[in-house]
N, C-alpha and C positions, 0 to 999 in steps of 0.2 A: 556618021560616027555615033557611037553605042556610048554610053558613059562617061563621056569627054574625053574617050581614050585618043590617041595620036593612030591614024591607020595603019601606021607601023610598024606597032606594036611597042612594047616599051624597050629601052635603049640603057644598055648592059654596060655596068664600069667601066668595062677598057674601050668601049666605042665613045662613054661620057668623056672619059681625059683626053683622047684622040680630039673631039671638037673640042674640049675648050681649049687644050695645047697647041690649034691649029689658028687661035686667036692672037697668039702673039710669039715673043721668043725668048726661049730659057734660056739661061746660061751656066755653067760649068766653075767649079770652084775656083780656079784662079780669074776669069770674069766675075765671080762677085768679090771678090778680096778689091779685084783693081775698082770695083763700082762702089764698095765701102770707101774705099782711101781718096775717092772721089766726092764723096759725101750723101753717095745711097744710105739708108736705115735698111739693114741686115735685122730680121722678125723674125725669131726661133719664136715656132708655132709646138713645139714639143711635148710632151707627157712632165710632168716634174719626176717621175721617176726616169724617165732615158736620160733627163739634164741631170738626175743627181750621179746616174751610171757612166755616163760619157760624156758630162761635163757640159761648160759652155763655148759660145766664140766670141772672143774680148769684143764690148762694144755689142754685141745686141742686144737688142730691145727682145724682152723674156714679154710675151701675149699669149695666153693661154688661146686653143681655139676657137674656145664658143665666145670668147669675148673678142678680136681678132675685129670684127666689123665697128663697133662701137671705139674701138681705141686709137683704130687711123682714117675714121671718116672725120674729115677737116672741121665739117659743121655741127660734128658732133659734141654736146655734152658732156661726153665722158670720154673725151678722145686724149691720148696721149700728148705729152708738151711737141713732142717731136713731129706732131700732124698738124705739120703747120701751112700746106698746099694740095691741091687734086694733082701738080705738078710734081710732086717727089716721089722719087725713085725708092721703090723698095724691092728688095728681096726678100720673099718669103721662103724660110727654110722650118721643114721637117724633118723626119727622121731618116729616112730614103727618097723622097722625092715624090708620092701621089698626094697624099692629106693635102702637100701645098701647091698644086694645079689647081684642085678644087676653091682653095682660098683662093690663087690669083681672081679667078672666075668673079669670085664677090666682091673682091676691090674691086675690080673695073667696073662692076654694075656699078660702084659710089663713085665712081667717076676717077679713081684709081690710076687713069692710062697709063702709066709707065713701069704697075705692078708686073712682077715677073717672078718665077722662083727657082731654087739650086736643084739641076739636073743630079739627083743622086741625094739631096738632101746633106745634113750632116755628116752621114755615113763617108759622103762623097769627099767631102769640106777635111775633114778627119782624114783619110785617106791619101789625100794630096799632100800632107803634111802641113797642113796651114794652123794657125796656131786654135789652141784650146785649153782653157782652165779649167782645172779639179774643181 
């Protein structure tokens, strides 16, 4: 190996979500609505402009995404009240559904196991008709 590169050469967006999407399993807007009312934490990883454009979903937790590691790593210092186990369930959602495979991917390195996120993102969530506030 030349430069610490991998022999394989480097490894293109949609072959990165394919591995890490094949670490665990998404789910679909009305599967996080039933895992919210079960007591998952629903994580709009969002722009503050798309929240201000198309609103929110009653009851998430608003984490910008460069902050996102620091707010629900349990041992963390600057973590959210809500991160309160390596054991809770959360959904991370985005705005269509990549930005938040890539998050899943860094929860679970903090030890995260049950992170997962909304196949289709907001868009999706929105779409199904599930609710959303101005």
């Amino acid at each position: 190996m030349s430069g610490g590169r991998n022999r394989q050469g480097p490894v293109g967006i949609d072959e990165l979500l394919g591995r890490v999407r094949d670490g665990y399993e998404r789910i679909g807007p009305q599967e996080a609505a039933a895992a919210a009312a079960e007591g998952a934490l629903l994580v709009d990883i969002r722009y503050a402009s798309l929240r201000e454009k198309d609103g929110l979903i009653p009851g998430a937790l608003v984490v910008e995404r460069n902050e996102l590691e620091w707010r629900l790593d349990p041992q963390g210092s600057h973590r959210a009240p809500q991160a309160v186990s390596h054991d809770l369930r959360v959904v991370v959602i985005c705005n269509e559904g990549y930005a938040s495979s890539l998050a899943v991917a860094s929860l679970r390195q903090l030890g995260l196991h049950r992170a997962t996120d909304l196949t289709g993102g907001f868009q999706a969530w929105r779409a199904a008709g599930l609710p959303v506030t101005l």
